[in-house]
N, C-alpha and C positions, 0 to 999 in steps of 0.2 A: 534358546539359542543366543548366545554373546554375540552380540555385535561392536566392533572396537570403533572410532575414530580419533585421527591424531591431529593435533594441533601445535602451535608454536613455530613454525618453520618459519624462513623468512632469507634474506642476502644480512649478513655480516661479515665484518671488516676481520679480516686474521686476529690472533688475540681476542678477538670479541667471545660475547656467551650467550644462549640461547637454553629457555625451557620449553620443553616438548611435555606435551599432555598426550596420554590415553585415555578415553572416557569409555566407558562400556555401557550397554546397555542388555538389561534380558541376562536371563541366568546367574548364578551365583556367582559374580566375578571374584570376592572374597578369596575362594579355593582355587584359585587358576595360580599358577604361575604363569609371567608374563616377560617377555623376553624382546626386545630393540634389534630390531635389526637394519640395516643401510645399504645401498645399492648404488654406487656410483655410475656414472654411465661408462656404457661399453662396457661394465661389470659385473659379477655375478655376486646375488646376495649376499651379505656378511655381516655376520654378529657382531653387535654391539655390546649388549650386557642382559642382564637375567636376573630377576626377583624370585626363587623360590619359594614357594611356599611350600613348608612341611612343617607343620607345627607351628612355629614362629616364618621369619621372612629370613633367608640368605641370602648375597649378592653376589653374582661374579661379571667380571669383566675380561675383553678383550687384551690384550696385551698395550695395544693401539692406544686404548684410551683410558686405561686404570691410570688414575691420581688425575686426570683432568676432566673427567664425565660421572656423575652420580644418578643411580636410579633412585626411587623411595614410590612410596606408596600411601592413598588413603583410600582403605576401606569404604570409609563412611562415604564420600562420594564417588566411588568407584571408579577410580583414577591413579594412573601408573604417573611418574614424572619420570623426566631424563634431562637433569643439570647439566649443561656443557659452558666445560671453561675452557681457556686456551685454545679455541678451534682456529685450525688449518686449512688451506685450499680443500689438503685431502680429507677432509670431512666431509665436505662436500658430496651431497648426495640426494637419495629419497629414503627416505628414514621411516618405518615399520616398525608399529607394535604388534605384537602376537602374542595368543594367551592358549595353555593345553595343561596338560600334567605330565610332562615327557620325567623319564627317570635320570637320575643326578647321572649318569656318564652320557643322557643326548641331549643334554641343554641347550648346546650351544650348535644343535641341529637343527633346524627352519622344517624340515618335511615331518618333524612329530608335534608340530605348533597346529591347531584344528583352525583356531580363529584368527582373523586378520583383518587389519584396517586397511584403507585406503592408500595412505602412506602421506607424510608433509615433506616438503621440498626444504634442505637447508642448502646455503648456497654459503660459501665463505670466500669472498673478494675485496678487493681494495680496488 
């Protein structure tokens, strides 16, 4: 059983940048695909980006945040990252790793994601 928690959250000023960690624990996190997702308040879940794994690792992103947010990955210590640069008020949020094997047209669906972390709070204020 995978167990996810995330870390990095914190209050930054607009234009500020912030790295977010998933750590895993339990099971072969290597094979998962692992997917960010964000929940503003009063809001309902929303994708942020997606690491496939299918052979090698693909990336997709949100519309929102392609050219200013990067995922990556290391195996060896079984940890997703999520680079953000240029964040906005509206980044602001609680920010989710999740990790499944959903098929490439439900990636950027949350209800075929098995496992789930806690979530970290990112807050973007001046």
């Amino acid at each position: 059983q995978v167990q996810l928690a995330e870390s990095g959250g914190g209050l930054v000023q607009p234009g500020g940048s912030l790295r977010l960690s998933c750590t895993a624990s339990g099971g072969t996190f290597s094979q998962y695909t692992v997917a960010w997702f964000r929940q503003a308040p009063g809001k309902g879940r929303e994708f942020v980006g997606v690491v496939r794994k299918s052979g090698g690792n693909t990336y997709y992103y949100a519309d929102s945040v392609k050219g200013r947010f990067t995922i990556s990955r290391e195996d060896a210590k079984n940890t997703v990252y999520l680079q953000m640069f240029g964040l906005t008020p509206e980044d602001t949020g609680l920010y989710y790793c999740a990790a499944g094997r959903p098929i490439l047209s439900a990636l950027r669906d949350e209800t075929v994601y098995r496992h789930w972390g806690q979530g970290t709070q990112v807050t973007v204020s001046s």
